[in-house]
ZAMARGU-4260 file (C-alpha; in steps of 0.2 Angstrom, whole numbers, plus 5000, padded with zeros to 4 digits):
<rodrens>
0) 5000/5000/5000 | 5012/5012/5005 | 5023/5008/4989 | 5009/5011/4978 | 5004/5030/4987
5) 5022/5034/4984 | 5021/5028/4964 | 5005/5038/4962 | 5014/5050/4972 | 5027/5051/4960
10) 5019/5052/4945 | 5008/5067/4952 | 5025/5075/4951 | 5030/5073/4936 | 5012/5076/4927
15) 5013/5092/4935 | 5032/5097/4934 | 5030/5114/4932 | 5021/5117/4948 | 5030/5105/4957
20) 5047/5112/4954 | 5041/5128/4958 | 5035/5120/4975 | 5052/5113/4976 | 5062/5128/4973
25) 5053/5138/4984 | 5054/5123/4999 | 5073/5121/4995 | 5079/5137/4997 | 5067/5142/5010
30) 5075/5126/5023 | 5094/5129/5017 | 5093/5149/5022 | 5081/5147/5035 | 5093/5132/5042
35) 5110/5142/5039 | 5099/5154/5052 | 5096/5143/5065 | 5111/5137/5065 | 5120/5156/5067
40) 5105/5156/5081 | 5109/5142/5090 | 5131/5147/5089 | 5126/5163/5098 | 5116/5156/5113
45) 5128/5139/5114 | 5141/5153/5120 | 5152/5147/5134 | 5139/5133/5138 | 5152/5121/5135
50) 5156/5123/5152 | 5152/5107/5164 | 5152/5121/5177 | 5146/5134/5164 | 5132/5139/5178
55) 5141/5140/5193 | 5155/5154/5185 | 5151/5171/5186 | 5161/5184/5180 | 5163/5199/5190
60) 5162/5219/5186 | 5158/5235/5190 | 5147/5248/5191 | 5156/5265/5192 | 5152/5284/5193
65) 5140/5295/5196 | 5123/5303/5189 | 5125/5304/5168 | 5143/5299/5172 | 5140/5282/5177
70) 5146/5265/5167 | 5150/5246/5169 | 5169/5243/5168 | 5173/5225/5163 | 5190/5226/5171
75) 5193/5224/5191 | 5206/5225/5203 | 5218/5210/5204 | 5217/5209/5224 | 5197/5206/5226
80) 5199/5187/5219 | 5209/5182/5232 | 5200/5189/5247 | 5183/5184/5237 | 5193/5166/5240
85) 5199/5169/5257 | 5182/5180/5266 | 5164/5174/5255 | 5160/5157/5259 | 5153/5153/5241
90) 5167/5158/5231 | 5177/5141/5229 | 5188/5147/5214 | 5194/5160/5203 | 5203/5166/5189
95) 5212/5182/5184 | 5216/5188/5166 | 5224/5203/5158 | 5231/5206/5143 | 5249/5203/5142
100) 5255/5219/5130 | 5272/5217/5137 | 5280/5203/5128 | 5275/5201/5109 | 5290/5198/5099
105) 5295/5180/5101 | 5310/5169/5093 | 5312/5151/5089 | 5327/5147/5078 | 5325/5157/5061
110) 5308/5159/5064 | 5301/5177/5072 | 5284/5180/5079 | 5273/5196/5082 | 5259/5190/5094
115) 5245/5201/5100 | 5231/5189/5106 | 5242/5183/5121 | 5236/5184/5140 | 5241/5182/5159
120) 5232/5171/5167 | 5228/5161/5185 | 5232/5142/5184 | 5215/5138/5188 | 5209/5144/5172
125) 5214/5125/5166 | 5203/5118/5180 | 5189/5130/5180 | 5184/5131/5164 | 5185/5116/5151
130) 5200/5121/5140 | 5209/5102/5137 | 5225/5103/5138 | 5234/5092/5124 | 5250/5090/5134
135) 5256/5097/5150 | 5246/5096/5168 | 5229/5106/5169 | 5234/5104/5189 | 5250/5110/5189
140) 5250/5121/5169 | 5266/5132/5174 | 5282/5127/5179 | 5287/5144/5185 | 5287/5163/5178
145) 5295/5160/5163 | 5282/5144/5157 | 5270/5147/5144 | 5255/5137/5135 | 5252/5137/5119
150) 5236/5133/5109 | 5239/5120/5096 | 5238/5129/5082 | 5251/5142/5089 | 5262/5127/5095
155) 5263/5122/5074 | 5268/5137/5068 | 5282/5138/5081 | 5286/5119/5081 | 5279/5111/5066
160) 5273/5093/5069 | 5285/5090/5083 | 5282/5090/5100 | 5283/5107/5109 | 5284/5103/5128
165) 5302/5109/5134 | 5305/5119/5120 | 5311/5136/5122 | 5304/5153/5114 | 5314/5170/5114
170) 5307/5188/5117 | 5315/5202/5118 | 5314/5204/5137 | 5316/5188/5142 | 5315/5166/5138
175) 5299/5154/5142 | 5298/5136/5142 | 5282/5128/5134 | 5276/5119/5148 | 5258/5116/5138
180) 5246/5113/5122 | 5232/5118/5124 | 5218/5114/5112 | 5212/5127/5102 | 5201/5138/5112
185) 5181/5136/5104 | 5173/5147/5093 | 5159/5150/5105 | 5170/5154/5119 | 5171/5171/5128
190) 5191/5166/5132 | 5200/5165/5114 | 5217/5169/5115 | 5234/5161/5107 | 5247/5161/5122
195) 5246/5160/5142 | 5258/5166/5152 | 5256/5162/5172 | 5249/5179/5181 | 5260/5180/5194
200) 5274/5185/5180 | 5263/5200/5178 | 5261/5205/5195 | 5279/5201/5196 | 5286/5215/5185
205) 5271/5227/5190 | 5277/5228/5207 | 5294/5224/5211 | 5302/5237/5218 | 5287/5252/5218
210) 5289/5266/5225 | 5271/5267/5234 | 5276/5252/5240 | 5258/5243/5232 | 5258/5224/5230
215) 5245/5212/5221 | 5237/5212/5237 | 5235/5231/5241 | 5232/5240/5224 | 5215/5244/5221
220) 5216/5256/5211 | 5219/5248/5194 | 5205/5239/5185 | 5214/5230/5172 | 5209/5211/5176
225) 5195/5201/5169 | 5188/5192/5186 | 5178/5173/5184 | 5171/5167/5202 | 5165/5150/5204
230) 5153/5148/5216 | 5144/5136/5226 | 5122/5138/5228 | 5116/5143/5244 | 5117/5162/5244
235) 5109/5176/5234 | 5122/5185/5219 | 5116/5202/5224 | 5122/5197/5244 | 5139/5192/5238
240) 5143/5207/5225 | 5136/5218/5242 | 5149/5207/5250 | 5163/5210/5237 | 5158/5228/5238
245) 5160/5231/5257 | 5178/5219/5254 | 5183/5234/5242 | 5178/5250/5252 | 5187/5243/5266
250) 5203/5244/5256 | 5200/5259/5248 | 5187/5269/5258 | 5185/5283/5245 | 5177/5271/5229
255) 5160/5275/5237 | 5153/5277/5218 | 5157/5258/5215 | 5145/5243/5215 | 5149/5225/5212
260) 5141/5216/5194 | 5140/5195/5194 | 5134/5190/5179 | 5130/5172/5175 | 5145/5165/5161
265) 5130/5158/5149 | 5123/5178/5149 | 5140/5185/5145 | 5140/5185/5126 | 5124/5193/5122
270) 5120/5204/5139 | 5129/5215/5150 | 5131/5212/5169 | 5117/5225/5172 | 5105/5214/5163
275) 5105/5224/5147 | 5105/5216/5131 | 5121/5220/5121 | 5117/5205/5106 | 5103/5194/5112
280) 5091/5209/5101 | 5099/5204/5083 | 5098/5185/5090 | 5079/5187/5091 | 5078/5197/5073
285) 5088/5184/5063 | 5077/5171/5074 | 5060/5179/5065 | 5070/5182/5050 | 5071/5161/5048
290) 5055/5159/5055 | 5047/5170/5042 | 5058/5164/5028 | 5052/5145/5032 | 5032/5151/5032
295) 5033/5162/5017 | 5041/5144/5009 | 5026/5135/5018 | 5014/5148/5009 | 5019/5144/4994
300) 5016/5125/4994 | 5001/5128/5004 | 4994/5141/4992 | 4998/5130/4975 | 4990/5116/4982
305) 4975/5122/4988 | 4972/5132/4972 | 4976/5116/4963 | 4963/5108/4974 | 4949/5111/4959
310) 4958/5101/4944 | 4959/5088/4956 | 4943/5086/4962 | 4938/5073/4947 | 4952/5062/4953
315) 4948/5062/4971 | 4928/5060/4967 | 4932/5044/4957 | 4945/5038/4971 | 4930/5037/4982
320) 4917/5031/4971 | 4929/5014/4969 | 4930/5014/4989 | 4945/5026/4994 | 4942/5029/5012
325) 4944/5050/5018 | 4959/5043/5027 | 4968/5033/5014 | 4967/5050/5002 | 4974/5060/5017
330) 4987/5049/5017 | 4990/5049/4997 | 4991/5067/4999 | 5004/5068/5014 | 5016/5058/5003
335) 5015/5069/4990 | 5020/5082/5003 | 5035/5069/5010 | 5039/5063/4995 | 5041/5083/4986
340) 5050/5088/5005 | 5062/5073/5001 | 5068/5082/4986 | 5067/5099/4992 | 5077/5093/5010
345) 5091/5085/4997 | 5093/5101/4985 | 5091/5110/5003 | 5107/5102/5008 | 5116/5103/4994
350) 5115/5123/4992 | 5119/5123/5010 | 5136/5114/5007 | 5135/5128/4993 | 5132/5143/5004
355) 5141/5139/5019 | 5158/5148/5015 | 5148/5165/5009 | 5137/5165/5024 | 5151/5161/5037
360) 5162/5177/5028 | 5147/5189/5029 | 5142/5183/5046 | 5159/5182/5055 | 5157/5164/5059
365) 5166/5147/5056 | 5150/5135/5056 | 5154/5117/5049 | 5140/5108/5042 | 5145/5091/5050
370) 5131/5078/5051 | 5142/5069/5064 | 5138/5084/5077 | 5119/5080/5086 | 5116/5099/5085
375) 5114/5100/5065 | 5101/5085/5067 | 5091/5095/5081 | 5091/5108/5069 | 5088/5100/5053
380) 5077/5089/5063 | 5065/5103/5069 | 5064/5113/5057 | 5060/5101/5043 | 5049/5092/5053
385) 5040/5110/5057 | 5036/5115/5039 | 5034/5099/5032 | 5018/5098/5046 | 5013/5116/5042
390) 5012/5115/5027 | 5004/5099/5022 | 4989/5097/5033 | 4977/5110/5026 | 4981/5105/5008
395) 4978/5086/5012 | 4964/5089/5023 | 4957/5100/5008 | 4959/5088/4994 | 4953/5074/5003
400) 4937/5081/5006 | 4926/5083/4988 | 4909/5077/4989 | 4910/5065/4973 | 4897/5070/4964
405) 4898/5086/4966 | 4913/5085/4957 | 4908/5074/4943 | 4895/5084/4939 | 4909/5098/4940
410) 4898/5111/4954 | 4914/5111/4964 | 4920/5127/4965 | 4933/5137/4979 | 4924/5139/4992
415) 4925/5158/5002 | 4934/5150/5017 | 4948/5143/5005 | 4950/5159/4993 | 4950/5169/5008
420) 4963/5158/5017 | 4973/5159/5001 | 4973/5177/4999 | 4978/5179/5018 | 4994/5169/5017
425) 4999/5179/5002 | 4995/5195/5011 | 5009/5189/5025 | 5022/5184/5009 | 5022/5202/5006
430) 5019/5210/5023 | 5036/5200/5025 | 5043/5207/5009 | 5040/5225/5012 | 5046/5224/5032
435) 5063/5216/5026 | 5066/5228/5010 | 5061/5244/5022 | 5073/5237/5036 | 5086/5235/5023
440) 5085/5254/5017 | 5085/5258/5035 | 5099/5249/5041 | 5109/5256/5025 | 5104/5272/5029
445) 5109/5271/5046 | 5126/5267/5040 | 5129/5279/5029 | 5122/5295/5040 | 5138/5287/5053
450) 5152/5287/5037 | 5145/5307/5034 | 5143/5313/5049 | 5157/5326/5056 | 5167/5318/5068
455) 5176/5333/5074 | 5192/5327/5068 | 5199/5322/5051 | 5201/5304/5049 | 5208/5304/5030
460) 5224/5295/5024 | 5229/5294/5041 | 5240/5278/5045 | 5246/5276/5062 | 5257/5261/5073
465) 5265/5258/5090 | 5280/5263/5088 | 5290/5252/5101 | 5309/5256/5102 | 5305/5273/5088
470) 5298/5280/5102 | 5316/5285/5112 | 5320/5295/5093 | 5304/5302/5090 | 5311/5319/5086
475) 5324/5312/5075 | 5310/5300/5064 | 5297/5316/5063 | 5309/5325/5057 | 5316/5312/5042
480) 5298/5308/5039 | 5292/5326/5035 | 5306/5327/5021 | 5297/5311/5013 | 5287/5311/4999
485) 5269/5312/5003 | 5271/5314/5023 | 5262/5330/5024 | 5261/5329/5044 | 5268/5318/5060
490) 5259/5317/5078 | 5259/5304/5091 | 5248/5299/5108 | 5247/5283/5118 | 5229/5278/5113
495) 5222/5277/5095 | 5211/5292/5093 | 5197/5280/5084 | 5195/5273/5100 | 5204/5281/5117
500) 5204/5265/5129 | 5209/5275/5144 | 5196/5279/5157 | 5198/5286/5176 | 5185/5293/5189
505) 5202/5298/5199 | 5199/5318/5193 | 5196/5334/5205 | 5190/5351/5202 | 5183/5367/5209
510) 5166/5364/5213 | 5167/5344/5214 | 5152/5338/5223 | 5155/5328/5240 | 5152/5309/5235
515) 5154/5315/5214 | 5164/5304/5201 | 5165/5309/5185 | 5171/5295/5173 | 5184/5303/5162
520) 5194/5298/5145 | 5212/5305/5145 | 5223/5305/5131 | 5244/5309/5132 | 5245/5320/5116
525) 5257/5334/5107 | 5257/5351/5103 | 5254/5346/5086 | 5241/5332/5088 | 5226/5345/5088
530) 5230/5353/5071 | 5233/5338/5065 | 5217/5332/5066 | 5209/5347/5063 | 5200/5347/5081
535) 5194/5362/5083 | 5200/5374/5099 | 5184/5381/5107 | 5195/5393/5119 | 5209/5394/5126
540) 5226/5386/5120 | 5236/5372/5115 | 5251/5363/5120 | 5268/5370/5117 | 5277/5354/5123
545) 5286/5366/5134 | 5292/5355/5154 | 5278/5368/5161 | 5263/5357/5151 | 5264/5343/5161
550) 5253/5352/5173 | 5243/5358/5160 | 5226/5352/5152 | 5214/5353/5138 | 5198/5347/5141
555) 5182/5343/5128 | 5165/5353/5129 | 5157/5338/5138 | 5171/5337/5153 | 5166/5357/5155
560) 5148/5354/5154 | 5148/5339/5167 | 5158/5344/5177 | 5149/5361/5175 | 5164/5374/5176
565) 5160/5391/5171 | 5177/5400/5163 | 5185/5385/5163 | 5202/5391/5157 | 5215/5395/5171
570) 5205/5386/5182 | 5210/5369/5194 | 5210/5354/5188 | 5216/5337/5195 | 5221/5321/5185
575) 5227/5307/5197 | 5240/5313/5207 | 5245/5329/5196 | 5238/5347/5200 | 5236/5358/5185
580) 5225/5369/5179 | 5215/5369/5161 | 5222/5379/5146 | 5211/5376/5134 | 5194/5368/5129
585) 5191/5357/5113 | 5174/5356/5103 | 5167/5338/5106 | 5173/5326/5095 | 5167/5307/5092
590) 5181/5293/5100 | 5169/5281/5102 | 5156/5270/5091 | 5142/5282/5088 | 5132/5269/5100
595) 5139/5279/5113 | 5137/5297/5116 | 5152/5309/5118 | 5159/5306/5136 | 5170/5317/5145
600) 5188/5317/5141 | 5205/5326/5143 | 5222/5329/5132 | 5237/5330/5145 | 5256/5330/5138
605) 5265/5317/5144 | 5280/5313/5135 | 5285/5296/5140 | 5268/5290/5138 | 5266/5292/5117
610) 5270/5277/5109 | 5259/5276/5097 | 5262/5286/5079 | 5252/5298/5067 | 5257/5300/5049
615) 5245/5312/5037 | 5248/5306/5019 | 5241/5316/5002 | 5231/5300/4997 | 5239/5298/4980
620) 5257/5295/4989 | 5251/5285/5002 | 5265/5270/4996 | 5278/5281/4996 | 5270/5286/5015
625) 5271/5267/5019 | 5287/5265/5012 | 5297/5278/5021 | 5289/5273/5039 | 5293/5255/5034
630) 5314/5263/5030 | 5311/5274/5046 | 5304/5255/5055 | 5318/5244/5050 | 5330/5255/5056
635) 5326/5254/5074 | 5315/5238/5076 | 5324/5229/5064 | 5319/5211/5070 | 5300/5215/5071
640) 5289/5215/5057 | 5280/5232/5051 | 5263/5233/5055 | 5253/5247/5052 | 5234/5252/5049
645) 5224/5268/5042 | 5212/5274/5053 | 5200/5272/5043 | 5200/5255/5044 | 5198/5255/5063
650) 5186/5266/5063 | 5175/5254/5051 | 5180/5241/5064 | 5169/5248/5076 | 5154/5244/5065
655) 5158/5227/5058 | 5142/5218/5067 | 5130/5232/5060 | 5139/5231/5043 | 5135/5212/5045
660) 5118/5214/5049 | 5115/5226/5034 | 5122/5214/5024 | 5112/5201/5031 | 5098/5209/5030
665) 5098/5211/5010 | 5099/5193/5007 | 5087/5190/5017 | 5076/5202/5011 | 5080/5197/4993
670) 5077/5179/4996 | 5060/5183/5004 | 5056/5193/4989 | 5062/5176/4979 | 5052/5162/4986
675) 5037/5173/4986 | 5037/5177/4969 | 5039/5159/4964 | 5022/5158/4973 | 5016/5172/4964
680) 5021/5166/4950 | 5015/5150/4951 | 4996/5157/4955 | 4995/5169/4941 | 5000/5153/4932
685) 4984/5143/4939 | 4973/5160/4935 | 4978/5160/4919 | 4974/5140/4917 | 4957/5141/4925
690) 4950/5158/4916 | 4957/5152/4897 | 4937/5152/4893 | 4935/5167/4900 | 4950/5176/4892
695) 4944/5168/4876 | 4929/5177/4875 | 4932/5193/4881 | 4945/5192/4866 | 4930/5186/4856
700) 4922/5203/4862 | 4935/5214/4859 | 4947/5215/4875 | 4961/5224/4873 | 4977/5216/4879
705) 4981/5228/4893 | 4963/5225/4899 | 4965/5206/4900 | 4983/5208/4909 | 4974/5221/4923
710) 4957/5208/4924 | 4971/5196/4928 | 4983/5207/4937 | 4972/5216/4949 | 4969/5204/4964
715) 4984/5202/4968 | 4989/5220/4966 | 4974/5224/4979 | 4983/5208/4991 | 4999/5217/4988
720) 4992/5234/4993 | 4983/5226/5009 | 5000/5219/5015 | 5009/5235/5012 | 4998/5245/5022
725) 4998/5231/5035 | 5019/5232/5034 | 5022/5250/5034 | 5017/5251/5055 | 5029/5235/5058
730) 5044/5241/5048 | 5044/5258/5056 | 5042/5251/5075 | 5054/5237/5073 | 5067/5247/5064
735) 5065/5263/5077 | 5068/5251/5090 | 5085/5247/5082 | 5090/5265/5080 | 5088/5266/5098
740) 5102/5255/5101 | 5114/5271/5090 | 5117/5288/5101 | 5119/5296/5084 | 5106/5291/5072
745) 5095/5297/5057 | 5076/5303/5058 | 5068/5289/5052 | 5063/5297/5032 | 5043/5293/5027
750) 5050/5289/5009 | 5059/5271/5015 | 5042/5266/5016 | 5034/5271/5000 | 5050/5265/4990
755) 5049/5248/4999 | 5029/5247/4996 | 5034/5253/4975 | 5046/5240/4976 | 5037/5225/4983
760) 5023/5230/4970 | 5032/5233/4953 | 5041/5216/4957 | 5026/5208/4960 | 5020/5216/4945
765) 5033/5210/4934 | 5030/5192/4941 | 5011/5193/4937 | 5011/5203/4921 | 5023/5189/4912
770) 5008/5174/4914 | 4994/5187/4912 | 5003/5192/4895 | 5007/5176/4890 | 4987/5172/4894
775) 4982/5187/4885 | 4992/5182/4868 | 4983/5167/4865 | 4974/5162/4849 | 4955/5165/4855
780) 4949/5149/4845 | 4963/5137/4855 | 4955/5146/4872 | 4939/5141/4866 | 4942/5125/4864
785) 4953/5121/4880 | 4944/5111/4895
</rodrens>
């Protein structure tokens, strides 16, 4: 029996081949995007849950400042780790990291390295988490300060195919021993880095032989180290960060504006420690995206079949006049559905294995379709299985119900229910349509308003590097480098201007507020740094580099305004430990992802904190720039390799998830608008077919060719109409919500809309007009005749 439904099955295809491989198109493409999805989905929320003891680690940060000034910092002090250890109960473990930006340059043999994913680390972060270590003891992972592990990957370009442990590596400052391998650290881990050095080297050369006389134990003033606490269950998080809290006031009395964060590792990918959500929002878009992907692809098949449902009702009449049971045609008509999903699943998979490279370089990810993994079976599993039972039952519940003689007496016709179920799913296919293609404009939009908009500096043909040991001659290589050929100006700071890292609440003014912090960027800079950026001097004056300006500052328009100094040059001004007094003011300007508004900051000159190096080029000679920083390199860093970036480069960094999304967000739109007007197509076909007669005689009668097209054409113009109307209020709230995620972002422009409606209808136009034409150019006398 079953053999038999699936041959009649079978030939149903092929007698109907053109619908079907519309049917088939439409499913294929529908699970293989709608899959590729999910399976993005499912990478971001696995994150970290790797972990046997992903639930019990929490990492730890900060709420700081005051007022408008407050933020989280995800950087603690070293010491509260081991007191958390030593005075809360709960805490059984932890583990400390920091970035280890003091050793990069590294030796073996012939072969030399510049490494900048490298960290310090606590030894239990081999017990703690589950990072496998190859070779070496997770117990016991350093033998001593100058150990380090390597991931396996790093491990073969140092050592090839041999065995690392024992081996030595040289840096410039010193020799470490590979005591481990550790496997490389996953995809979907929060931790990724390339080398581990063992902390206490860290705390080592931080502070042997300081002069305040701090210790690991004692400074809590810098906020440099990324905290994981494991805990045990028993006690509320908010009692322990109030105990962590108290630890730390104890110490150092005067953080009063600080508060401890514990956020659960599973939540740190895609929300922040004050419960905020930082990626979990474009998670739940591309999560509807698939969704609606896979029920415009189920519209499709449900929409041809049930309009199909007529030119079948002699078949099904006669089944059941020779003794077919309801059930038994129910069946017949769910393995047409299996048996067209079998097909569409394969083709599916195959432009999966197709689309995988192109969808992991646009998303940023490095998915593997591997059908060894149980994860890709869920997925596949679920959603197959999903829209194979949405889209199946209606149709076969439909066509198994004709009333036999009804039918062979031909009185069946579409009932209102089915022709207004019909014209409902293809409202959605092109509400759908319409939200995706406005979301795209928007998000485009969006993108370009943050390329345009001023960012009170100049950005252009700027390339810029740390300048290691060029920073002892820095006089000498400005000087040679302004006698180049298409150098038109040198500067130098310690932070990149695209993005100023440094942060402090540790300021002081006239007028400070008892209990007040202001969170503060600071940038070391020269007299020449503001002209060559063009920032713009609101009062005041600049540096002259001159002894007498390391007690001077320059502060931005927001600093003035928050800390609310009226007059504010020649006034007091405190920055750590130095007392100065302000000596200019500069109009804001953007040092941060237009996300975030402009935050206080302040210019101070400090010579021996600028290692980092500015170089203005013309544009046209921007190799021979290149070129005479690389001569200017070698001449002093010999042994390191030249590596250099244009700011703007990093300042498009800063917007590679959005540029992703945008991206995203145009295929997807494009393949929405694709499967739906396979379905379109395929039902201006069916019009077509069924209203031949009809055609025929309005010919007859004289009918013009553009009237048959717009007899044909204008139901599903008015369906297209009603779903841009329907769109239009979904578009606009769903993509205002995303805008509110920018500081700086556009007015929202009415005309998105109306172009994304034009669209979705001259698209569906073309799709219609081509059957209605074809329909409309027929010999009146074949019409006529057709049955």
């Amino acid at each position: 029996m079953i053999a038999n439904y699936f041959k009649i099955a079978w030939r149903n295809l092929l007698n109907n081949s053109f619908y079907s491989l519309i049917n088939c198109l439409g499913l294929s493409i529908g699970l293989a995007v709608g899959i590729l999805i999910l399976l993005w989905v499912r990478d971001e929320l696995s994150f970290d849950r790797f972990n046997t003891q992903s639930n019990s680690i929490y990492k730890l940060e900060n709420r700081v400042g005051t007022g408008a000034s407050q933020q989280i910092w995800t950087g603690t002090v070293a010491p509260i780790a081991g007191f958390a250890k030593r005075e809360v109960p709960e805490v059984k473990d932890a583990v400390r990291m920091t970035y280890n930006g003091a050793y990069t340059l590294f030796r073996y043999k012939d072969k030399v390295f510049n490494e900048e994913n490298t960290f310090f680390a606590d030894p239990t972060l081999f017990t703690m988490f589950d990072y496998k270590l190859i070779q070496g003891d997770k117990r016991k992972p350093f033998l001593d300060n100058h150990s380090v592990i390597l991931t396996e990957t790093t491990a073969k370009r140092y050592f090839g195919t041999t065995g690392a442990i024992g081996k030595a590596i040289t840096s410039d400052k010193a020799t470490f021993t590979v005591s481990g391998v550790v496997e490389d650290f996953p995809e979907n881990s929060s931790i990724k880095c390339d080398m581990v050095f063992p902390i206490s080297l860290r705390f080592r050369d931080v502070y042997t032989g300081r002069a305040d006389g701090k210790t690991m134990d004692s400074d809590f003033t810098e906020f440099d180290y990324t905290t994981y606490l494991l805990l045990q269950p028993g006690r509320p998080i908010q009692d322990i960060a109030t105990a962590l809290r108290n630890i730390h006031l104890r110490n150092k009395p005067d953080d009063t504006d600080l508060t401890y964060l514990l956020q659960a590792l599973p939540n740190v990918h895609l929300y922040k420690s004050d419960g905020k959500e930082q990626g979990i929002e474009t998670v739940r878009m591309f999560s509807i995206i698939a969704l609606l992907i896979l029920i415009i692809a189920c519209i499709n098949y449900v929409n041809l079949s049930t309009a199909r449902s007529l030119l079948r009702s002699k078949e099904v009449s006669m089944r059941k006049i020779v003794g077919a049971a309801r059930i038994q045609l129910f069946i017949q008509f769910l393995v047409e559905t299996v048996l067209l999903f079998s097909i569409a699943t394969s083709l599916a998979v195959l432009f999966m294995y197709v689309l995988m490279p192109f969808f992991n370089q646009i998303s940023g990810k490095k998915l593997v379709l591997d059908f060894t993994q149980p994860h890709i079976w869920q997925v596949l599993g679920a959603t197959i299985m999903g829209t194979l039972v949405a889209s199946s039952i209606y149709p076969a519940m439909l066509l198994s119900s004709f009333e036999p003689l009804k039918s062979l007496k031909g009185k069946v016709s579409a009932g209102l229910n089915e022709a207004m179920f019909r014209k409902t799913l293809v409202v959605i296919q092109f509400t759908v349509s319409v939200i995706l293609i406005a979301g795209t404009l928007i998000i485009s939009n969006q993108l370009k308003y943050i390329r345009s908009k001023s960012l009170g500096y100049d950005k252009a043909h700027v390339l810029s590097f740390y300048m290691r040991d060029l920073t002892k001659h820095y006089d000498v290589i400005k000087s040679e480098l302004m006698n180049q050929p298409g150098v038109t100006d040198v500067s130098r700071s310690n932070f990149n201007v695209v993005l100023i890292g440094g942060q402090t609440g540790s300021s002081n003014w006239d007028g400070k507020e008892p209990g007040e912090t202001m969170m503060i960027r600071f940038m070391s800079a020269d007299k020449s740094f503001i002209p060559f950026f063009k920032m713009q001097l609101k009062e005041g004056a600049n540096f002259t580099d001159a002894p007498a300006d390391s007690k001077h500052f320059i502060l931005n328009e927001t600093a003035v305004k928050t800390a609310r100094i009226k007059d504010p040059i020649g006034k007091r001004f405190k920055l750590w430990d130095t007392e100065g007094t302000i000596i200019g003011v500069v109009k804001d300007f953007h040092f941060a992802s237009m996300k975030q508004k402009i935050e206080p900051a302040v210019f101070l000159y400090d010579p021996g904190n600028m290692s980092r190096i500015y170089i203005k080029t013309t544009g046209n000679d921007a190799k021979k720039a290149i070129a005479a920083a690389e001569s200017v390199w070698k001449k002093f860093n010999a042994d390191s390799p030249f590596q250099y970036a244009f700011l703007d480069e990093a300042f498009n960094s800063l917007y590679k998830s959005e540029e992703q999304t945008g991206l995203l967000f145009n295929i997807f739109a494009s393949i929405a608008i694709l499967i739906s007007c396979l379905g379109l197509f395929g039902l201006a076909t069916y019009t077509a077919q069924i209203r031949t007669k009809e055609i025929g005689v309005r010919k007859v009668l004289g009918s013009s060719l553009a009237g048959i097209v717009q007899l044909l054409a204008k139901d599903f113009v008015k369906l297209v109409f009603v779903g841009i109307i329907i769109a239009v209020p979904i578009a606009w709230y769903v993509m205002n919500k995303w805008l509110q995620g920018f500081a700086y972002r556009m007015d929202m422009p009415w005309w998105v809309f109306g172009f994304a409606g034009l669209l979705a209808l001259a698209i569906a136009l073309l799709t219609i007009s081509f059957q209605s034409v074809k329909a409309a150019l027929m010999d009146p006398v074949k019409s006529l005749r057709s049955e």
